[in-house]
N, C-alpha and C positions, 0 to 999 in steps of 0.2 A: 467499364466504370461509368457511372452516371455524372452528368455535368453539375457541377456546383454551382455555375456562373448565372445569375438571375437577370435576364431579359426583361427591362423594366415596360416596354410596352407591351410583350406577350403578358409577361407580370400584373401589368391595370387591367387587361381586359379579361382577365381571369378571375380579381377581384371583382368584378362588374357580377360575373355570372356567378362566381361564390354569393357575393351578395344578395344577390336575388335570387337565390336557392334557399337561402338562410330567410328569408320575407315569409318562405312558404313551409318551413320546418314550424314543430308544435313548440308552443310559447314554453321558454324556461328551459329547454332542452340543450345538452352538453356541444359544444360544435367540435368536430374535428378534422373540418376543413376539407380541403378538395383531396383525395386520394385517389392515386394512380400509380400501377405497378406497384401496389403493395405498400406505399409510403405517400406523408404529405406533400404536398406540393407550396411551393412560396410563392402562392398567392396575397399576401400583406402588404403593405407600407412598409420598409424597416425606416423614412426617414420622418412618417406619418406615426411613429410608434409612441405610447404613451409612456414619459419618463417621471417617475417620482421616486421620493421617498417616504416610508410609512414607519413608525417607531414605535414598534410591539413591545406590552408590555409584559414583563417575563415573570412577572409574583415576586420575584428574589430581590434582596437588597444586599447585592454584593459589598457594596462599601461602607454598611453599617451607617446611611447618613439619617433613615428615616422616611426614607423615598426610594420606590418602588424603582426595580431598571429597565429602562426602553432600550431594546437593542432596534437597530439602523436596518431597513430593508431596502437598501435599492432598487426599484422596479423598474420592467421596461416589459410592455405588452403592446400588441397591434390594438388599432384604436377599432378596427372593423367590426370584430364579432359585440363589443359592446353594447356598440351604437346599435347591432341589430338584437340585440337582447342575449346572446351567445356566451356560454360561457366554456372558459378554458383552460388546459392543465399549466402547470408552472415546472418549471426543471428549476434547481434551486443549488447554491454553494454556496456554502457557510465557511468561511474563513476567518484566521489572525490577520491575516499578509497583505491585505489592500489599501496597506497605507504604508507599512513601514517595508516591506519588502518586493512586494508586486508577485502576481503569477503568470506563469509559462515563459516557455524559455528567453524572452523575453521583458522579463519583469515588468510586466504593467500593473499598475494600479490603478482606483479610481479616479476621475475627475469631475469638478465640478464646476458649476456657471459659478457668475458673480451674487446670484442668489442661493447659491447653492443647489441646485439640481442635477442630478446627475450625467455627465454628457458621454466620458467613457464608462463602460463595464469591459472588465477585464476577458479576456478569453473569447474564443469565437461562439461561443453557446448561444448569445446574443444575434450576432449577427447573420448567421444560418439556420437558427430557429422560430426568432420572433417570425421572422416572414412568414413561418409554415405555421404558424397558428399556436405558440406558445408563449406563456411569460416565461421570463428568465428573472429569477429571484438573486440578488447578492449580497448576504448577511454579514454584515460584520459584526461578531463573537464578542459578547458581553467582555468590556474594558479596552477594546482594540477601534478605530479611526475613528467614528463616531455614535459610540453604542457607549449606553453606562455598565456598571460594574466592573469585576475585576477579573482578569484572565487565570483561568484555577487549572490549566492546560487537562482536558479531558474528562471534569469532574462534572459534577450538576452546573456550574455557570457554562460551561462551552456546551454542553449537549442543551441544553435550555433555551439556550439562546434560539439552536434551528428552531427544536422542538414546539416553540410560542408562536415560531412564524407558522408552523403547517399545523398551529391549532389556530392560529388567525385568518388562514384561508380556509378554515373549514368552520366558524365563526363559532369558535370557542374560545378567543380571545380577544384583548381589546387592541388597537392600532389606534396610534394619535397621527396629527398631522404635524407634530414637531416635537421636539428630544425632551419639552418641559412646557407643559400647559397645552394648544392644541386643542382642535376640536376632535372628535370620534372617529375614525374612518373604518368604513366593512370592505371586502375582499367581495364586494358584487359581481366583478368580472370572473371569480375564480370559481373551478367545478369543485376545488378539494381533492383533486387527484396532481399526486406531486411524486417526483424522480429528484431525489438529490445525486451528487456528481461531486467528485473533487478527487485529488493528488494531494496526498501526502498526509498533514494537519485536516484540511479538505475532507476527504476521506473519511478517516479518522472519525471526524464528527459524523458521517454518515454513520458508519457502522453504530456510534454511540445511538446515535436517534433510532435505528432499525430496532436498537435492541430494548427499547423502551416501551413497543408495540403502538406507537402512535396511530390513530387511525386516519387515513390519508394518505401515507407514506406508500408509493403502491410500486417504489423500486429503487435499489441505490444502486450507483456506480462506482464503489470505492478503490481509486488508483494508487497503487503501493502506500497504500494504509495500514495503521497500527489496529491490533486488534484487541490487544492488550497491552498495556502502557509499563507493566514490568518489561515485558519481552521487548521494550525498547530499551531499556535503562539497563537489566540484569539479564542473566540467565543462566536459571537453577543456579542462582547464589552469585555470578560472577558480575564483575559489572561489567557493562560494555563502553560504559562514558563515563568522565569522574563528577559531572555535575550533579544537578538533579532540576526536576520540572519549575521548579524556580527560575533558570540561566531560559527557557524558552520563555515563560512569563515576560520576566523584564526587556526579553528582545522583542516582541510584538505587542506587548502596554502602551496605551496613549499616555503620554509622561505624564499627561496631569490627576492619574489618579496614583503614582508614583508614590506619595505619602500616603492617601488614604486605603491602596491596596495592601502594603507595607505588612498587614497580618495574615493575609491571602499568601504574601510572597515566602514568610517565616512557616506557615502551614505544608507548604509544597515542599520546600526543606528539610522540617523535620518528620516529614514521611514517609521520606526516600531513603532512608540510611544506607550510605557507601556499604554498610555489609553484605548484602545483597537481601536483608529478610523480608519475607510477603508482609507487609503491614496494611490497614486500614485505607491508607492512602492510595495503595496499587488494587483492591479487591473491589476499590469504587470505580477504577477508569479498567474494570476484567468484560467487556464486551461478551467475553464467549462464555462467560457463565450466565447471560442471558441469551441465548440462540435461540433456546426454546418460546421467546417473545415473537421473535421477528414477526413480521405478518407479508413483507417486502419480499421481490422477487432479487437476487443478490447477482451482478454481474461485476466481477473479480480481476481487477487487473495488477500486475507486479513481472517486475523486471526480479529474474532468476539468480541476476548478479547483484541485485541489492542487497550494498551493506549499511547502508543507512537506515530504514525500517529494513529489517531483516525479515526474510522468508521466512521464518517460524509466527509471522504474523498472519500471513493470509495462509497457509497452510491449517490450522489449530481452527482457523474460523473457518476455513469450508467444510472442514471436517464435522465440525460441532453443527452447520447450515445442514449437511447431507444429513445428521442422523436424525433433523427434524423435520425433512423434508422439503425444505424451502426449491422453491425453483433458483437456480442458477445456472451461470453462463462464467468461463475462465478465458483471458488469455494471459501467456507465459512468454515473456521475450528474453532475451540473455542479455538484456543490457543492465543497468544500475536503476538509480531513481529517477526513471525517462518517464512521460507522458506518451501514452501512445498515438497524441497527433506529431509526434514528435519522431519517433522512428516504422509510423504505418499509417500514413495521414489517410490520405484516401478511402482504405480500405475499413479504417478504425470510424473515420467520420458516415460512411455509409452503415454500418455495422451498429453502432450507439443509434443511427437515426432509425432505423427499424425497429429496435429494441426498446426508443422513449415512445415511438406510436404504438408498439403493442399494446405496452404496459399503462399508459397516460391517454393514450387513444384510443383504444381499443380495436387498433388495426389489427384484424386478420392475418399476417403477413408471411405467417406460418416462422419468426426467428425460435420463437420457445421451442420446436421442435429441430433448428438446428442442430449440426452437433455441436456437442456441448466445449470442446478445449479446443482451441487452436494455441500450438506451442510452437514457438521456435528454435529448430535446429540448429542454423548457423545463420549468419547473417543476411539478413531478409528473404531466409527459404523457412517455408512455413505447413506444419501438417498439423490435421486435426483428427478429434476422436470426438467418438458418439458420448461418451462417458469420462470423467476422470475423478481420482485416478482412472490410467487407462485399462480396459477390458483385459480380462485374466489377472491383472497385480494381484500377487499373492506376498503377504510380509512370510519373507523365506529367512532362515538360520544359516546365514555363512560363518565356516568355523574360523577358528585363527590360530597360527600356529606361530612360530618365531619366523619372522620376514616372510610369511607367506598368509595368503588369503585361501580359505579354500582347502578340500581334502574332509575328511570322515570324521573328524574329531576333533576338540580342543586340546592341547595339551603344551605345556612350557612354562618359562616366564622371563618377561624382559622388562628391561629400565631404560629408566632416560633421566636428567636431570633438566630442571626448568631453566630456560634461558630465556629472559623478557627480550630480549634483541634478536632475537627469530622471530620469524612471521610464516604462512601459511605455504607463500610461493617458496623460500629460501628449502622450508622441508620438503614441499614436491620436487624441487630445480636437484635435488643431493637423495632422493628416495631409494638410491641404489648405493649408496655411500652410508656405511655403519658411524653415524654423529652421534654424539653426547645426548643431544636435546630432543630429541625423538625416538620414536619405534616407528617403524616403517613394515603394512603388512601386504603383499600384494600377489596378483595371479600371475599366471604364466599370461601368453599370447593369446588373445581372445577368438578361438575360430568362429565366430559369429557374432552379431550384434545381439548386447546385452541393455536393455533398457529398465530405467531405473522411475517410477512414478510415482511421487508420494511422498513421503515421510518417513522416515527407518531413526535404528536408534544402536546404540553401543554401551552394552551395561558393563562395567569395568571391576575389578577386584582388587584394591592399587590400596598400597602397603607404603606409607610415607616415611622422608627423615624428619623431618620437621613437623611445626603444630598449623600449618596454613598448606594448601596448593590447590592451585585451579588445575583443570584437564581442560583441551582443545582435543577435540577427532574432526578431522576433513577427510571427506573421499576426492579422489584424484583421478581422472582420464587420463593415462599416459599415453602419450602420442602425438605427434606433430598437428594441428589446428589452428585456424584462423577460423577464431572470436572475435566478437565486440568489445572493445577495448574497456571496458567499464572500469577499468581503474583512472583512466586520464579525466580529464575536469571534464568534459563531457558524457561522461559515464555512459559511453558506446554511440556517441552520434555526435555528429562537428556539422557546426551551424554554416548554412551556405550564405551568399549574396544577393540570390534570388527570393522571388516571392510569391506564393501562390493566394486564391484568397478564396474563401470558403462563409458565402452572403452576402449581403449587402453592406455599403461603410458609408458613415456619415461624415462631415471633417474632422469629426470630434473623436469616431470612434471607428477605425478602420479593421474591414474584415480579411486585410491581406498580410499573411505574416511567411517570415523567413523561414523557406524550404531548409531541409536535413537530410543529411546524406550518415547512412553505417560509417563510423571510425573502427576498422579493425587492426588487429593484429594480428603476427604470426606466432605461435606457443609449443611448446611440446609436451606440456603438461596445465591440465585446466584444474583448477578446485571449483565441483560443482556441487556439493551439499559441507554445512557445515553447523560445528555444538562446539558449548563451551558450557561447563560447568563450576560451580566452587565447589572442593571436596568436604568442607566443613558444614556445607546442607545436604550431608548425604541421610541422613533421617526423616527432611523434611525443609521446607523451605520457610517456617514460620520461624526457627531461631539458628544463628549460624551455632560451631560449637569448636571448642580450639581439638586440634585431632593431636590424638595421642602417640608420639616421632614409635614407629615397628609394629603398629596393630593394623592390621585392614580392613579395609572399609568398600562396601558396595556400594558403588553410584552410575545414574543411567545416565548418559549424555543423548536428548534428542538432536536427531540429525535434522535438518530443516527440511519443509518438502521440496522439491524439484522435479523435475524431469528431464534427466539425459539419457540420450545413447551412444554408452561406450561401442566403438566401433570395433570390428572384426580386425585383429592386427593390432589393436590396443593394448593395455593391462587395466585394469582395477586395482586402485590400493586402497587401502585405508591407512591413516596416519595418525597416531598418537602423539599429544604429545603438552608442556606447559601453557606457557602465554603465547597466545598468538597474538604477537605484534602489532599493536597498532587496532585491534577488534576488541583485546579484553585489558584489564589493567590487568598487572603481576598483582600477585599475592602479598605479603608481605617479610615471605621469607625464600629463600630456595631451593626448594625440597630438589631429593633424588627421589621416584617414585618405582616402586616394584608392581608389576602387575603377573598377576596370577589368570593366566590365561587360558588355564582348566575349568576355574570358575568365573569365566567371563562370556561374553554371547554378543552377536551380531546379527542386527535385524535388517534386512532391508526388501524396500516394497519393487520385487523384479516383477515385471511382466512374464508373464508364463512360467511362472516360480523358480525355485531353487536347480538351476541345470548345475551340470560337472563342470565345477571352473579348472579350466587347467592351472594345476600347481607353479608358482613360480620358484626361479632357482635362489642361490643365495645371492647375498651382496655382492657387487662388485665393483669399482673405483667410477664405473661409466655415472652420468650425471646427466639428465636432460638442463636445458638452458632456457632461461626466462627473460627475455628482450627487460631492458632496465624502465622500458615506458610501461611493463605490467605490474613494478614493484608496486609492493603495499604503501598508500598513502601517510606520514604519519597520525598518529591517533591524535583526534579534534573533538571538541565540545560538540556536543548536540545540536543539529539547526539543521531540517529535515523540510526543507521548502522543496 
């Protein structure tokens, strides 16, 4: 592991000789600093670094006043390569959160002088990169701490907003020197090669701006990000939350445009209908129907166990990046909504710094030819692949039969009735127990390790009593495990006492933060892929439709992607079944559902295709056990920080 900790006298004298190397490069030339073993070196001032704010103008007039919106760029660049004429890349995060909520796991937010200038920026990107020869840009998103217009959560104002900043460092926009009147300011220090980065919302906007083709944008890092803004709210018809993009609006709006955004807030509202149907308002914040813009090389991070943006968001979108080619890079951890400095500091903070010099620097460093995933198995044991999905995944047909997975044929049929007070563990914890509220389909004893990579799906044939019902399918690892506990408030990692620091810190802005340790537990049954659908968009997702109680209807439930390996000694199941608990709302009535499982199919993406699963036996009274610390959370509004 290379050292983080910067040697401020090895540090100056390194400057000296960067310096006067840069005396003798050709005028007007990109700088990217001192390179060594394949990455930059922190050569800079981080206490000598330049802080301002610059307020791009974005064309839009979000709040109807009659004036144009400036959104806020907090900047902080080394003052060095300026002064010698040099110019430099920016890594860049665009956020709601830097005022009313703060980032990383410990909530910071900005701060500023008594003049206003910026003294913290939030996260360590600052404090480990300025030195090494980058600005670090931090946007606040048109309507959010001090940016004008209004927050339209994922629409044209929030992707707009980056989008202005990295056509104003590539001087195709205007920057004032204040939020109203101001003189001009140009991005003279900037080459117009830009890495955005963020978690979550963060994110989010990345992907929004990738899919714009901006030019300049020459890489993103989006950390359990949405890729489609239905797929956080619905899916295939169900909801997953009872608000809608309005409840995130009014939690990160600066209050005072609170009246004046007021039609902004009434828009996000009535675009979202609790029904679940695709309207005009989800086709505008759909990312992956533009993929084929990107121009960005896309490096993909998300926790396996996220249920707050859910896996079916970065799965849909690498899939849609792969079939255009884009270069990318995955990691896959089993926690929740973690930041990967947060459960793989070290390794994740050397990994991203390679990857922003490739792409922003044009280091050689040989990362793009890395392999391509690194996934984690169990708690902090980690393997990778050249490719992902991984090498040989073939989407194989496993049949399904009455409590079993597996065998030559489809054939039977079973029922369950919807029970909103079950949730996802209660059906794995009872999967050998014949209940009301599910169908339970599973293998015999796994004699070898079966791995699962991808995306898979479960097309159903389901015969209702009623005119409403949602479907849940989860597949299930049976067998005793110790997981990352991503159900408890740290959603797989408990903050320790200590502190390590990664750059240089000023008094104002310090680059040493609270080390993390894996929270695990013990389990005997894991849910690692998971769909939920409404039955009334089985036609199609543009209108729901009341279903008619003894006719049946085909509907596909995707499974989200993942990657696990059921282990040798295991089972596989699949499980059907109503509401899952606390993930989707109920329906609004409570069907009994028949499913015909002659005409129904199971896909899923195995590694080395479809082998002979051994049959499992029938039900039996036996019951695996789910520690009370892994139960399902109760179901919460939306707030995805």
């Amino acid at each position: 592991m290379r050292s983080h900790r910067i040697r401020p006298v090895a540090a100056f004298a390194t400057v000296l000789l960067a310096f006067a190397a840069a005396l003798l490069a050709p005028a007007g030339a990109a700088w990217a600093g001192t390179v060594h073993n394949g990455v930059s070196q922190p050569v800079y001032s981080y206490a000598n670094a330049v802080r301002e704010t610059v307020w791009v103008d974005t064309g839009l007039d979000g709040e109807g006043n009659g004036h144009r919106d400036r959104v806020a760029a907090d900047i902080i660049r080394p003052s060095e390569p300026a002064a010698a004429g040099r110019k430099i890349p920016v890594i860049m995060d665009a956020s709601p959160y830097y005022k009313c909520c703060g980032r990383g796991n410990e909530d910071q937010v900005k701060t500023y002088d008594a003049k206003g200038h910026p003294v913290q920026f939030p996260l360590y990107y600052d404090n480990y990169f300025v030195p090494r020869g980058y600005a670090v840009v931090l946007v606040d998103l048109a309507g959010t701490n001090r940016s004008d217009g209004c927050v339209d959560v994922g629409g044209t104002s929030d992707v707009t907003s980056a989008k202005a900043v990295i056509d104003w460092l590539n001087g195709r926009a205007t920057g004032y020197s204040a939020r109203s009147g101001g003189s001009a300011v140009k991005a003279g220090w900037s080459n117009g090669s830009v890495g955005m980065i963020g978690k979550s919302w963060d994110g989010t906007i990345a992907n929004g701006v990738a899919a714009t083709g901006v030019a300049g944008l020459k890489t993103i890092v989006p950390i359990s990000a949405i890729s489609s803004w239905y797929d956080y709210y619905r899916s295939e018809g169900a909801p997953l939350y009872g608000g809608t993009p309005a409840d995130l609006s009014s939690l990160v709006e600066d209050p005072a445009t609170t009246s004046t955004c007021a039609a902004e807030q009434s828009t996000l509202a009535a675009g979202a209908p609790y029904d679940g149907d695709w309207t005009p308002l989800w086709q505008q914040r759909d990312y992956v129907a533009n993929a084929a813009k990107v121009k960005a090389s896309v490096f993909v991070v998300h926790g396996m166990q996220d249920l707050n943006v859910r896996t079916v968001n970065f799965g849909q979108w690498w899939d849609a990046l792969a079939s255009n080619g884009v270069q990318r890079k995955i990691w896959l951890s089993q926690t929740g909504h973690v930041d990967p400095f947060d459960y793989r500091r070290s390794d994740w903070v050397d990994t991203l710094h390679s990857w922003f010099d490739h792409y922003l620097m044009g280091v050689d460093n040989g990362i793009q030819n890395a392999p391509m995933a690194d996934i984690e198995r169990a708690p902090d044991q980690w393997s990778t692949d050249a490719t992902w999905p991984a090498p040989g995944t073939v989407q194989s047909t496993v049949h399904l039969n009455p409590a079993t997975l597996g065998g030559s044929s489809n054939s039977g049929t079973v029922s369950f009735t919807d029970d909103p007070s079950q949730d996802e563990n209660a059906w794995a914890a009872q999967v050998d127990q014949v209940t009301p509220d599910k169908t339970a389909f599973t293998t015999g004893v796994l004699t070898k390790d079966l791995r699962l990579s991808g995306s898979g799906s479960v097309s159903l044939t389901v015969t209702p009593s009623t005119s409403s019902a949602h479907l849940s399918a989860v597949l299930v690892d049976l067998g005793p495990a110790t997981i990352r506990n991503y159900q408890a408030d740290g959603a797989g990692i408990t903050t320790l006492t200590t502190r390590s620091c990664w750059g240089e810190s000023t008094a104002g802005d310090s680059a040493c933060y609270l080390d993390t340790a894996a929270d695990t537990t013990q389990v005997d049954a894991t849910v690692f892929s998971r769909g939920w659908a409404d039955l009334g968009h089985y036609a199609g997702l543009d209108h729901t439709v009341a279903l008619t109680p003894g006719t049946p209807y085909r509907m596909t439930v995707k499974l989200a992607a993942t990657d696990h390996v059921v282990p040798a000694g295991h089972r596989l199941a699949l499980i059907v079944a109503g509401t899952d608990n606390g993930l989707i709302d109920p329906p609004d009535t409570q069907p009994t559902l028949s499913v015909d499982l002659a005409d129904s199919s199971l896909q899923l993406p195995l590694v080395g295709g479809a082998p002979h699963l051994p049959v499992g036996t029938a039900p039996t009274a036996r019951a695996a056990v789910v520690p009370q610390a892994h139960r399902q959370a109760p179901h919460q509004v939306a707030d995805f920080r």
